[in-house]
Structures are given as C-alpha cells and as structure tokens.
PDB file with one MODEL, atoms N, CA, C and O in Angstrom:
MODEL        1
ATOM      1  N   UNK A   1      -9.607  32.265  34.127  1.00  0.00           N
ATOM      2  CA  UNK A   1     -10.772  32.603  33.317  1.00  0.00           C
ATOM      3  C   UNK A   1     -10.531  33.909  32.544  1.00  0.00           C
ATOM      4  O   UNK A   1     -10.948  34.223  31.429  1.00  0.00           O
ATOM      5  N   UNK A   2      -9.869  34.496  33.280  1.00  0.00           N
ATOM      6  CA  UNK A   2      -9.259  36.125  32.790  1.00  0.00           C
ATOM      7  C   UNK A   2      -8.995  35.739  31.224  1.00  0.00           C
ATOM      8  O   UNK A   2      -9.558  36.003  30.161  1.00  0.00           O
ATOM      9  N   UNK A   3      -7.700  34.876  31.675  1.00  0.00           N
ATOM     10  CA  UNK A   3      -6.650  35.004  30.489  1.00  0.00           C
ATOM     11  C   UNK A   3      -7.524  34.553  29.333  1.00  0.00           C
ATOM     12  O   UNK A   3      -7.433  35.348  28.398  1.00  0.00           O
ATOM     13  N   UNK A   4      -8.368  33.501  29.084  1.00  0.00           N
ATOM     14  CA  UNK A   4      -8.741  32.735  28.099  1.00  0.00           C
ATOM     15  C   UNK A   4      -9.727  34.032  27.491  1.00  0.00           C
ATOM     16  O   UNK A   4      -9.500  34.395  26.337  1.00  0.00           O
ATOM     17  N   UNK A   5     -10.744  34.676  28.223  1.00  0.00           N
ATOM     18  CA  UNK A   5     -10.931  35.941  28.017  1.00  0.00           C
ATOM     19  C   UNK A   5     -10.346  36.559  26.966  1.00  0.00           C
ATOM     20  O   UNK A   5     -10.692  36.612  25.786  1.00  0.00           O
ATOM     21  N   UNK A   6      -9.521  36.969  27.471  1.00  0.00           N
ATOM     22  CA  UNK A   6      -8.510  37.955  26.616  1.00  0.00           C
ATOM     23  C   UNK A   6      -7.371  37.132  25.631  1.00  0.00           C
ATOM     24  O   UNK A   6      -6.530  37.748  24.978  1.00  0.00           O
ATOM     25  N   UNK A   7      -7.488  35.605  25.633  1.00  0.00           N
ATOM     26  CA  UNK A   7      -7.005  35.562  24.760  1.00  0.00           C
ATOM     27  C   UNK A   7      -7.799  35.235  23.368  1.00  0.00           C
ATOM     28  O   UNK A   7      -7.441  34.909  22.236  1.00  0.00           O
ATOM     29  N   UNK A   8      -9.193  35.508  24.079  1.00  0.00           N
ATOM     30  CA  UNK A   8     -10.368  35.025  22.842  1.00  0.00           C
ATOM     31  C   UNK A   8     -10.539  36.547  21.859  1.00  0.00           C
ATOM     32  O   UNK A   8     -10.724  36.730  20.656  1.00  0.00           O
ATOM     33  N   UNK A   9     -10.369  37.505  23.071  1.00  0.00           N
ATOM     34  CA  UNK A   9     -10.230  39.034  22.205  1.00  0.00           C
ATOM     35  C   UNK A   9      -9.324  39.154  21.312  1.00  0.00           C
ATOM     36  O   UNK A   9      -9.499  39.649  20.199  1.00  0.00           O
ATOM     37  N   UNK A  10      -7.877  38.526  21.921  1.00  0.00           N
ATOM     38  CA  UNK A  10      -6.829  39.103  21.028  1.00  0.00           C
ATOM     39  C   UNK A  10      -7.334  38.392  19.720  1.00  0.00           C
ATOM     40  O   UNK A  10      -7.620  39.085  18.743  1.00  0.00           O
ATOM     41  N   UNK A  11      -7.446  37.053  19.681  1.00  0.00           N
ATOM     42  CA  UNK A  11      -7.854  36.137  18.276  1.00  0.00           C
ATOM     43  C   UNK A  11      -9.417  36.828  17.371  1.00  0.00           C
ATOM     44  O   UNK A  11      -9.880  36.445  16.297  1.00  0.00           O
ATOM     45  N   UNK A  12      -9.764  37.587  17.999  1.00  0.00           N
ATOM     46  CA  UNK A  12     -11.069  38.061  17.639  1.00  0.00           C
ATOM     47  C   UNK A  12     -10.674  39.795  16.390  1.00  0.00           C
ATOM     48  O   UNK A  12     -11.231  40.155  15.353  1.00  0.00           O
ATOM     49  N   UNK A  13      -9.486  40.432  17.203  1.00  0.00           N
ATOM     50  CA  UNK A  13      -8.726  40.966  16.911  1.00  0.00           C
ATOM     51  C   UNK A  13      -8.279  41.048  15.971  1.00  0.00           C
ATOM     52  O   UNK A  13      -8.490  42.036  15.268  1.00  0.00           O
ATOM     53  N   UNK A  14      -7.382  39.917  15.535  1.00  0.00           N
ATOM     54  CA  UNK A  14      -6.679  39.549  14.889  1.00  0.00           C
ATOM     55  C   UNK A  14      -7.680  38.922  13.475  1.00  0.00           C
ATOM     56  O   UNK A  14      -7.337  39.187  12.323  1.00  0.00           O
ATOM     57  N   UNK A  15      -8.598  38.301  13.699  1.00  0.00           N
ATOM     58  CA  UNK A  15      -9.557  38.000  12.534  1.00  0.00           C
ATOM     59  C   UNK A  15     -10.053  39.241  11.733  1.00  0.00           C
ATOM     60  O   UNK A  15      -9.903  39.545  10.550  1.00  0.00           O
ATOM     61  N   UNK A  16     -10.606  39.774  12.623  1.00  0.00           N
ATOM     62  CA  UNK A  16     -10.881  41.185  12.167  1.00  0.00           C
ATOM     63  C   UNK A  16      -9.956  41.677  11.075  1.00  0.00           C
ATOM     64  O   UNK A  16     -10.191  41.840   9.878  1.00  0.00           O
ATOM     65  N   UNK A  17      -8.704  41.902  11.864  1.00  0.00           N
ATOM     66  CA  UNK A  17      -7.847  42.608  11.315  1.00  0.00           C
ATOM     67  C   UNK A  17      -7.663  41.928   9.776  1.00  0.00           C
ATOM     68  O   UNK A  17      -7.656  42.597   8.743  1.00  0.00           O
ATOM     69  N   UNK A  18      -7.547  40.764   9.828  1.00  0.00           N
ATOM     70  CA  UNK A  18      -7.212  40.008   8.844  1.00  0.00           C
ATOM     71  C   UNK A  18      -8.424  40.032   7.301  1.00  0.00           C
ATOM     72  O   UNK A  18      -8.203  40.018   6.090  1.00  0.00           O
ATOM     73  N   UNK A  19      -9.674  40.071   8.104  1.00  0.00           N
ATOM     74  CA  UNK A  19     -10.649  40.094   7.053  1.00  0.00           C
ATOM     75  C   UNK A  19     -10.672  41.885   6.487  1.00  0.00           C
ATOM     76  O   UNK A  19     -11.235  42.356   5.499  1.00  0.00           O
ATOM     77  N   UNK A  20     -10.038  42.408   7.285  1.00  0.00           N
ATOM     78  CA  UNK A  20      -9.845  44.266   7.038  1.00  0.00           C
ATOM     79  C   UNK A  20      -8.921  44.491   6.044  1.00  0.00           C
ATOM     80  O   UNK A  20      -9.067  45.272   5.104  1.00  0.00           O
ATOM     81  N   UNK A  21      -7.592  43.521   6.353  1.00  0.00           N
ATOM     82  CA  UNK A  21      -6.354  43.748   5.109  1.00  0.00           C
ATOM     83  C   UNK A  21      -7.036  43.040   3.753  1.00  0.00           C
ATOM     84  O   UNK A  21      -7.089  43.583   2.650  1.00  0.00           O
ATOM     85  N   UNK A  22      -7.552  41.690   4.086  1.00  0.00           N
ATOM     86  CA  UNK A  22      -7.637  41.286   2.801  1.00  0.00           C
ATOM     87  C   UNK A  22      -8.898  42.238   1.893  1.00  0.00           C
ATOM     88  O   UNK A  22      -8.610  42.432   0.712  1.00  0.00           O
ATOM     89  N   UNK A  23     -10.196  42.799   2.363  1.00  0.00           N
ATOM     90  CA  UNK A  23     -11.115  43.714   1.858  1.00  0.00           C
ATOM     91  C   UNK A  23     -10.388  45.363   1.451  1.00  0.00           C
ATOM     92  O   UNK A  23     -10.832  46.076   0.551  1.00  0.00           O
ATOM     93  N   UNK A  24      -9.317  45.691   2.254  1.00  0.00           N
ATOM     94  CA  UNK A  24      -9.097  47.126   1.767  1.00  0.00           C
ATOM     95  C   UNK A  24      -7.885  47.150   1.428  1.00  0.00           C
ATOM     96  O   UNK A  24      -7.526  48.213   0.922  1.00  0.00           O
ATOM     97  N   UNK A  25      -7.088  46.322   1.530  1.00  0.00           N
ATOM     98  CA  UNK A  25      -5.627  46.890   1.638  1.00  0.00           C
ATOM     99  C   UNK A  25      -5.067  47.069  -0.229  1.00  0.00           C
ATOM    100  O   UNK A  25      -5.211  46.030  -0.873  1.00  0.00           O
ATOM    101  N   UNK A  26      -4.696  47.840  -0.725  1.00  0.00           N
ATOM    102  CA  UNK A  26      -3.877  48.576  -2.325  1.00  0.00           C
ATOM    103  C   UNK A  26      -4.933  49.187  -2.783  1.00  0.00           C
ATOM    104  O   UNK A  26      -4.822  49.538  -3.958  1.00  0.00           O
ATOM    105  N   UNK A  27      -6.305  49.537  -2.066  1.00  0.00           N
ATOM    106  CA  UNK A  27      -7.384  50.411  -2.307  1.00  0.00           C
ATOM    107  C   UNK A  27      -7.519  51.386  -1.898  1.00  0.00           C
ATOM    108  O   UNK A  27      -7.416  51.645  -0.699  1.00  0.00           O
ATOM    109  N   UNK A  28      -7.878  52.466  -3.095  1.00  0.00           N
ATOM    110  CA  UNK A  28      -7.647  54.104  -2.760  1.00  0.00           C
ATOM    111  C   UNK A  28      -8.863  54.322  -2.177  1.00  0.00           C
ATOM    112  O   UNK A  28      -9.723  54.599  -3.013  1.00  0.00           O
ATOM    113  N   UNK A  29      -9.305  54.295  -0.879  1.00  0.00           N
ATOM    114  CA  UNK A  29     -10.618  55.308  -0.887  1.00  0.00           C
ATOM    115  C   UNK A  29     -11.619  53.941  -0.305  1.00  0.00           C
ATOM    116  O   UNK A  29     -12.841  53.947  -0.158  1.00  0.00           O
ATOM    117  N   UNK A  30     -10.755  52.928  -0.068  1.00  0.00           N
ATOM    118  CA  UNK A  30     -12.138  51.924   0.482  1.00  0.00           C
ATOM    119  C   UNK A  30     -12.446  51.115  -0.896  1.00  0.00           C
ATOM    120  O   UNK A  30     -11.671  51.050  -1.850  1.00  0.00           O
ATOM    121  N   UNK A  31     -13.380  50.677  -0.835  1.00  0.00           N
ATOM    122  CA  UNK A  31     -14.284  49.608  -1.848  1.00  0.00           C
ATOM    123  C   UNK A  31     -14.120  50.258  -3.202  1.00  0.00           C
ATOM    124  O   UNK A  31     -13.858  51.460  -3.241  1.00  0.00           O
ATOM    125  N   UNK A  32     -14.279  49.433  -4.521  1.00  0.00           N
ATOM    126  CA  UNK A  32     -14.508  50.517  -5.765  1.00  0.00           C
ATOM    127  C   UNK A  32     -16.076  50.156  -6.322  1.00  0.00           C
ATOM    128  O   UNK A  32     -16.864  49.222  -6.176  1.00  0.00           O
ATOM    129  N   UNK A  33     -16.059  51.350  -6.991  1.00  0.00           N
ATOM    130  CA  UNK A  33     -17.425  51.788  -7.404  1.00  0.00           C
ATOM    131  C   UNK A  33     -17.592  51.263  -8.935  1.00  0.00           C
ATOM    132  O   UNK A  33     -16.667  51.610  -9.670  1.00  0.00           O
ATOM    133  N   UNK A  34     -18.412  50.640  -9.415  1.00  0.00           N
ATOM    134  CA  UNK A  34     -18.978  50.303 -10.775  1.00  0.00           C
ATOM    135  C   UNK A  34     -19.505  52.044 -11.346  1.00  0.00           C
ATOM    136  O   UNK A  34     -20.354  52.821 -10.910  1.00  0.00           O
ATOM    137  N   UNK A  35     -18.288  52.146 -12.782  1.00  0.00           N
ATOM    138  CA  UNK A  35     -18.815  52.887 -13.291  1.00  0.00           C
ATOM    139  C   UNK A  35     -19.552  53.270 -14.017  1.00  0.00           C
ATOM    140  O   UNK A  35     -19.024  53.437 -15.116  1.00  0.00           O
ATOM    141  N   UNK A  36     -20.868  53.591 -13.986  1.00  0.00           N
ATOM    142  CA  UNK A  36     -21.936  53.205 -15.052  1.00  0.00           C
ATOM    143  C   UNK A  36     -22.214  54.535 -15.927  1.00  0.00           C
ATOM    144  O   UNK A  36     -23.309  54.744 -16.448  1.00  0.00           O
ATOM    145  N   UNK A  37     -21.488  55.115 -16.000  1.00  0.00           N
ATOM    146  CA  UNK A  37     -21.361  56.020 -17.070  1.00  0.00           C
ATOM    147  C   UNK A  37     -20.524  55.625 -18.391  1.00  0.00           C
ATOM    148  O   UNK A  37     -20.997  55.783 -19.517  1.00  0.00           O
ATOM    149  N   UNK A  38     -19.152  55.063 -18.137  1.00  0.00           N
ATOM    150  CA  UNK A  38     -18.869  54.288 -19.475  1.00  0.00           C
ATOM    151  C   UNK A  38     -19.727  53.424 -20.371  1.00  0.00           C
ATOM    152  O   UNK A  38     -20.290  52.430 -19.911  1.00  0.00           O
ATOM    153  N   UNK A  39     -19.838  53.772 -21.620  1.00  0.00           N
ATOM    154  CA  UNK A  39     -20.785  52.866 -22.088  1.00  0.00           C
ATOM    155  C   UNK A  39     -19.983  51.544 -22.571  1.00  0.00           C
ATOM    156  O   UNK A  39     -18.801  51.762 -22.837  1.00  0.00           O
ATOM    157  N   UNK A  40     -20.480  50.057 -22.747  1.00  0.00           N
ATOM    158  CA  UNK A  40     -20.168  48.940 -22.751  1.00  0.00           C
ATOM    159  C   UNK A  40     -18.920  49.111 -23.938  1.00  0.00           C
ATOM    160  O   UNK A  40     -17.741  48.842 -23.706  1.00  0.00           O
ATOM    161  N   UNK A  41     -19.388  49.564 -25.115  1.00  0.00           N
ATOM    162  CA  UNK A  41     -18.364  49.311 -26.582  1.00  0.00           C
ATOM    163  C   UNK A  41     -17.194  50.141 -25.885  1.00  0.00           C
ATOM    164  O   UNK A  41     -16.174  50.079 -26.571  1.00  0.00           O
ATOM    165  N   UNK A  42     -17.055  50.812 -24.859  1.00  0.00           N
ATOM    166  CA  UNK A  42     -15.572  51.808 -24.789  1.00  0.00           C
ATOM    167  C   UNK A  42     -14.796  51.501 -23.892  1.00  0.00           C
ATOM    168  O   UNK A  42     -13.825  52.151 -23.505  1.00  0.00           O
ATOM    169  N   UNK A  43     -15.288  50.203 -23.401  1.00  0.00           N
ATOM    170  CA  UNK A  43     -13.969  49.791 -22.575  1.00  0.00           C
ATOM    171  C   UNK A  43     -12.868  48.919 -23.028  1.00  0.00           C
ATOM    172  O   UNK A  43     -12.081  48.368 -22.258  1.00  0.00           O
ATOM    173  N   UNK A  44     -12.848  48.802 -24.525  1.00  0.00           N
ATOM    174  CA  UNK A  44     -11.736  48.139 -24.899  1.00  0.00           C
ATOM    175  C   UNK A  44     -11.556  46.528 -24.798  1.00  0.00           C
ATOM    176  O   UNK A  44     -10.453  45.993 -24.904  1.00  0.00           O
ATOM    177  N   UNK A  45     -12.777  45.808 -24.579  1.00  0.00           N
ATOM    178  CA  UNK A  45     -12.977  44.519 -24.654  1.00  0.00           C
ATOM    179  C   UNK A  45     -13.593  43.935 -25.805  1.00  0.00           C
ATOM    180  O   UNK A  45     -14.692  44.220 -26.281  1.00  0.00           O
ATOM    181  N   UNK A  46     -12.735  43.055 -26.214  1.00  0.00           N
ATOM    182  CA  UNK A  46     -13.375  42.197 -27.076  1.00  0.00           C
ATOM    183  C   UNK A  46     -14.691  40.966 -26.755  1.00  0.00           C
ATOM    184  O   UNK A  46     -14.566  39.867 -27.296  1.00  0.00           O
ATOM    185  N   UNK A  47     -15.731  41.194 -25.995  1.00  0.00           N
ATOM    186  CA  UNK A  47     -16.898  40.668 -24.954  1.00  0.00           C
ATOM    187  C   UNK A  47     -17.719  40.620 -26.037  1.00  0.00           C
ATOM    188  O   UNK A  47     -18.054  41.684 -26.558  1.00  0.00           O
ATOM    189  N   UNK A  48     -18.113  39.565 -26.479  1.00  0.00           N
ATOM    190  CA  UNK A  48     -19.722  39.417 -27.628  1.00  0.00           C
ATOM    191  C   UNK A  48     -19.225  39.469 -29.062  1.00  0.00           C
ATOM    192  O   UNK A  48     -20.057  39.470 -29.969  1.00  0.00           O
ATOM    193  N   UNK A  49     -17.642  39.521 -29.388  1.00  0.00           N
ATOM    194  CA  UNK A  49     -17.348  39.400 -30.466  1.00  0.00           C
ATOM    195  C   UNK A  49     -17.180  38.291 -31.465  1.00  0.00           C
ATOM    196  O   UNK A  49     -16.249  37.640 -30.992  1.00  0.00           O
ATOM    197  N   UNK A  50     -17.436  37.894 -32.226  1.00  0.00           N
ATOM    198  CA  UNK A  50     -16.896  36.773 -32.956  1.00  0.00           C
ATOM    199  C   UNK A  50     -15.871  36.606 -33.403  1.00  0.00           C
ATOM    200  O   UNK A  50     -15.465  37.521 -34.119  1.00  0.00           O
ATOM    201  N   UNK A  51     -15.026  35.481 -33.228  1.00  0.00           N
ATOM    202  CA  UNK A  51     -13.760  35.207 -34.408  1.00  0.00           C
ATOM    203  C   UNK A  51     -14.229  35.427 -35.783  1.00  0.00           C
ATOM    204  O   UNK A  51     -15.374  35.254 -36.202  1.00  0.00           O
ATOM    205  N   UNK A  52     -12.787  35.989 -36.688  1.00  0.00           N
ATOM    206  CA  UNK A  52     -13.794  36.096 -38.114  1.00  0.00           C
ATOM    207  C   UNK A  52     -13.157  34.493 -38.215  1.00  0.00           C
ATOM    208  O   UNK A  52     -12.370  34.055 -37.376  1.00  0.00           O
ATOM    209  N   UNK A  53     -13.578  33.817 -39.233  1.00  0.00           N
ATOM    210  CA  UNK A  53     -14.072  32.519 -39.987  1.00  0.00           C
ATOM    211  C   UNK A  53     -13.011  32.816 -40.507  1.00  0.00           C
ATOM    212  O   UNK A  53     -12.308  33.827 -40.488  1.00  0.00           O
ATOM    213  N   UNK A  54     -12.936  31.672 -41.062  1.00  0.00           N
ATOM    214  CA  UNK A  54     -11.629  31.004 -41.619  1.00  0.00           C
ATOM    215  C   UNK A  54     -12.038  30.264 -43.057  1.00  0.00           C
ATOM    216  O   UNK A  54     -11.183  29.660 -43.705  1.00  0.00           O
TER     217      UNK A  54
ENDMDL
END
C-alpha cells in the first residue's frame, strides 16, 4: 500500500513539474505582462490596414 502511495506522489510530482516547465521555462521573471503603455499605431503592425487596390 506504501509503495503505490508513493508511487502516486512521485507521478503527481512529476505532472507538476511538467505543467511548471511548460508555463515558465525561457521566461525572464515568471509570466509576461501586457504593456499598456505602448500605444496601438507603434508597435509596428500592419493590424486594420488595407491592401492598396489595384
């Protein structure tokens, strides 16, 4: 009964761990923050533009 125990921790463990790498891991500082001080026209996207016509 022990073992199954502890082998339900280690797998419990291991999920964890797994949902931890895929949420933080090549991130400076944890989660990133929406910057809402840039205003929309200055981020260098073409978003709401039209093709010119032809």
């Amino acid at each position: 009964m022990g073992l199954i125990l502890l082998e339900a921790l280690a797998a419990g463990l291991v999920l964890i761990l797994i949902i931890w790498w895929t949420m933080f891991s090549g991130r400076n500082k944890g989660e990133l923050h929406d910057d809402d001080d840039e205003p929309e026209a200055g981020r260098g996207t073409d978003q709401g533009k039209r093709p010119p016509e032809a």
